[in-house]
C-alpha positions as CSV (number, residue, x, y, z in Angstrom):
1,X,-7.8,-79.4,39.6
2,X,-8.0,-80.2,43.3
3,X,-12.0,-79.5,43.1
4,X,-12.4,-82.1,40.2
5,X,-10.7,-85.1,42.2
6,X,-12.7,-83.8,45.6
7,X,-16.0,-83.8,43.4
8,X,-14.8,-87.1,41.5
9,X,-14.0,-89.0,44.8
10,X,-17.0,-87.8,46.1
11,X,-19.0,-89.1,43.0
12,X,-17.3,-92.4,43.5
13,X,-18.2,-93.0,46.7
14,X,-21.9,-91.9,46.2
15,X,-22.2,-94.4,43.6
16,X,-21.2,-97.4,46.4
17,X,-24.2,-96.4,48.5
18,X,-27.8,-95.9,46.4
19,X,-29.1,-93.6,49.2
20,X,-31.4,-90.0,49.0
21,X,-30.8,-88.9,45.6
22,X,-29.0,-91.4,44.7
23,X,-32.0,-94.2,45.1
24,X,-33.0,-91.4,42.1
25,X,-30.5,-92.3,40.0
26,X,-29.0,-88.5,40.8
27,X,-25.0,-88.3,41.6
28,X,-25.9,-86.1,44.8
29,X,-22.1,-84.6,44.1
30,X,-22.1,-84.2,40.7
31,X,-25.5,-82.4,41.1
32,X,-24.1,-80.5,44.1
33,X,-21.0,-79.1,41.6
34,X,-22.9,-78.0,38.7
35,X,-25.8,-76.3,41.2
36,X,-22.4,-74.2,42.0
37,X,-21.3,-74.1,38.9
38,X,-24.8,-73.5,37.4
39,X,-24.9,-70.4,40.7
40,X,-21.6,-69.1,39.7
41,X,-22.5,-68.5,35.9
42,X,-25.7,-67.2,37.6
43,X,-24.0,-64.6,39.1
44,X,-21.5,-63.8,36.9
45,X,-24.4,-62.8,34.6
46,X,-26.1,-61.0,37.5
47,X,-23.2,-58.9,38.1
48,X,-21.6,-58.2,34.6
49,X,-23.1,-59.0,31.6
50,X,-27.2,-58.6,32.7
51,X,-25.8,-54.3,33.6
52,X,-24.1,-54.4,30.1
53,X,-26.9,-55.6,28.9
54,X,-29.4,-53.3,30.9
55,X,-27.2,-50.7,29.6
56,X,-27.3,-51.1,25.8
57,X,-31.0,-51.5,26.0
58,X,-31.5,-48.3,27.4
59,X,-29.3,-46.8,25.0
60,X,-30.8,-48.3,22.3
61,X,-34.0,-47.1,23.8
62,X,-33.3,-43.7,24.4
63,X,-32.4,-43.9,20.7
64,X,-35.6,-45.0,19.7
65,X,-37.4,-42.5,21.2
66,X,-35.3,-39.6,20.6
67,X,-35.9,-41.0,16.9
68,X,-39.3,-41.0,17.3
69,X,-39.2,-37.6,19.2
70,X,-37.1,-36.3,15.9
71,X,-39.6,-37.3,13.7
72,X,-42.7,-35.9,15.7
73,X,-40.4,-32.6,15.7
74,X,-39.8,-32.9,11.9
75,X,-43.8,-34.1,11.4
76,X,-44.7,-30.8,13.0
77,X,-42.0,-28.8,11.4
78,X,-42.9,-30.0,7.6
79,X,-46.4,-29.1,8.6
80,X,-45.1,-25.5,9.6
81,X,-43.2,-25.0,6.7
82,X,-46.2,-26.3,4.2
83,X,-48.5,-24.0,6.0
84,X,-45.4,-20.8,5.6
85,X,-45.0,-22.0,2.1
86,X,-49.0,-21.6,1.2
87,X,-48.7,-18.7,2.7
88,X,-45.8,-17.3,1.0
89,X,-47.5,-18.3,-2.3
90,X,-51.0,-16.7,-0.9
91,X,-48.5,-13.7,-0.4
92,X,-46.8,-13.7,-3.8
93,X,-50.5,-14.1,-5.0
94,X,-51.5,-11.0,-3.6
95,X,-49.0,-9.3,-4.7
96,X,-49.3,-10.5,-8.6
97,X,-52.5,-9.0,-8.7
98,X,-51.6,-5.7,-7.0
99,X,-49.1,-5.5,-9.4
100,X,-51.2,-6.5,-12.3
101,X,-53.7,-3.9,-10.9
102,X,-51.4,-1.2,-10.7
103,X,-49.7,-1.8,-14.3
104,X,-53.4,-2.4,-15.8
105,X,-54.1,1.0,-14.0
106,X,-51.1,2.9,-15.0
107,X,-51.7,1.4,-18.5
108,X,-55.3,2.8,-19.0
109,X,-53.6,6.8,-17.8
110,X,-51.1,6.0,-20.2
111,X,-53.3,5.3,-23.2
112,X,-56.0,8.6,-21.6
113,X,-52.4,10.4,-21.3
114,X,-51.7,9.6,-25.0
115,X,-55.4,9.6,-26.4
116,X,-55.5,13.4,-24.9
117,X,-52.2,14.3,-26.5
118,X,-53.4,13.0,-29.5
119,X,-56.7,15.2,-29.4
120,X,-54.8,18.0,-28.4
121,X,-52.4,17.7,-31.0
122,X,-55.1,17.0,-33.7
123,X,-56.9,19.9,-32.5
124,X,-53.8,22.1,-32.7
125,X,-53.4,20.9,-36.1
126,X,-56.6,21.5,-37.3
127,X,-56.6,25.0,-36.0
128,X,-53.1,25.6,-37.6
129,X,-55.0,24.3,-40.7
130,X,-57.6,26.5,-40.3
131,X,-55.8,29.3,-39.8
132,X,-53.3,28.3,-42.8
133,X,-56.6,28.2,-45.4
134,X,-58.0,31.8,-43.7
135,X,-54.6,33.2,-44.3
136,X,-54.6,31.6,-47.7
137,X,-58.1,32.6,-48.5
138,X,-57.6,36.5,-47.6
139,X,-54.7,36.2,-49.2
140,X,-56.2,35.3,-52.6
141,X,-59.0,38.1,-51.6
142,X,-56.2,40.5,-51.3
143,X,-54.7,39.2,-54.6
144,X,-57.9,39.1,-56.4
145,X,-58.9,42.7,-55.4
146,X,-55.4,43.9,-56.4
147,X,-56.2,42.0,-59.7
148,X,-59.5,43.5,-59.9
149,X,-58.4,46.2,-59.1
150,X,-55.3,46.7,-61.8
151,X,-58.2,44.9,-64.6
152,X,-60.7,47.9,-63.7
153,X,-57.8,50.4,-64.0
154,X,-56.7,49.2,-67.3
155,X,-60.4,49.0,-68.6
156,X,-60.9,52.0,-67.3
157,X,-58.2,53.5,-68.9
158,X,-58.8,51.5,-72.2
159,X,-62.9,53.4,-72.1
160,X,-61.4,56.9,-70.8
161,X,-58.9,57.8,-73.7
162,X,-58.2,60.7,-72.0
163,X,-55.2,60.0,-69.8
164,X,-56.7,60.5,-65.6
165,X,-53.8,60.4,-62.7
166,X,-52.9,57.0,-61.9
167,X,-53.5,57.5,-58.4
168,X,-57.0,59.1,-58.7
169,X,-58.2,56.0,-61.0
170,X,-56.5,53.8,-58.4
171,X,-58.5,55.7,-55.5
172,X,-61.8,55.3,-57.8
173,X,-61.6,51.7,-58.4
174,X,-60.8,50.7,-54.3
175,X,-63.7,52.5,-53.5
176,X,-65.8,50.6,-56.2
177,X,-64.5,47.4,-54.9
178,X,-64.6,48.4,-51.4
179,X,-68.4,49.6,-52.1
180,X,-68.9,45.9,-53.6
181,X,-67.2,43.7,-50.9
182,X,-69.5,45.4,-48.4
183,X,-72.6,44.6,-50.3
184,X,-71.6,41.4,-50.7
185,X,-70.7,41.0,-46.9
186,X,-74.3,42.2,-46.3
């Protein structure tokens, strides 16, 4: 309070004598206080707030360019992992069609595999059925002969009323029909 009524005295008594400033039209006290004033705030700012200030800035720009170093870092890690991810799928690729090689591989010996069996199999069969109808075939021979064979005896008998052995007409006729299957054989 003391300051104001130095500075207002001061101001009064300036404005008696229109001198220097005051020819201006300046109140060479009044300008005097607020030039201390105006230096005070000056350095108050100075001091305090501008280093606050100075501060958050350089937060705020360290901020920014960790930010922007972040998202180089992710830029060049997003390009990594697309490049590991078409490769992964270049990989799983691959190894489709080496599977699908392999199975389409494994699939043709499978179907030989079977297709052989099969052969063999048919083959056996037919030889089986070959050697069924031969079996078959001497079989009726055999039958046919004996047939033949009792026929001829009973003819024979039937022609020759006089009563032979059984056993010597039986010998007699498997000759005859021996004698015949080996002229027809010939």
């Amino acid at each position: 309070m003391n300051i104001t009524l130095t500075l207002a005295s001061v101001a009064a008594a300036s404005a008696e004598s229109p001198s220097g400033l005051g020819a201006l039209g300046i109140n060479t006290w009044a300008f005097i206080s607020q030039l201390v004033t105006f230096l005070i705030v000056l350095w108050v700012i100075w001091k305090w707030v501008l280093p606050a200030l100075q501060r958050t800035l350089e937060k705020r720009q360290a901020l920014i360019r960790e930010g922007i170093e972040n998202a180089e870092q992710a830029k060049r890690d997003l390009a990594e992992a697309a490049q590991n991810a078409e490769q992964i799928i270049l990989d799983a690729k691959r190894q489709a069609q080496d599977t699908i090689e392999r199975a389409t591989k494994n699939a043709q010996q499978i179907a030989q595999q079977i297709e052989t069996e099969a052969r063999e199999r048919a083959e056996k069969i037919s030889q089986q059925q070959i050697a069924r109808i031969h079996q078959e075939a001497n079989r009726a021979r055999m039958d046919l002969s004996r047939d033949v064979i009792n026929l001829s005896i009973e003819a024979a008998s039937k022609v020759i009323s006089r009563s032979v052995d059984s056993n010597d007409n039986r010998r007699l006729v498997e000759e005859f029909v021996t004698a015949s299957d080996q002229a027809r054989n010939n």
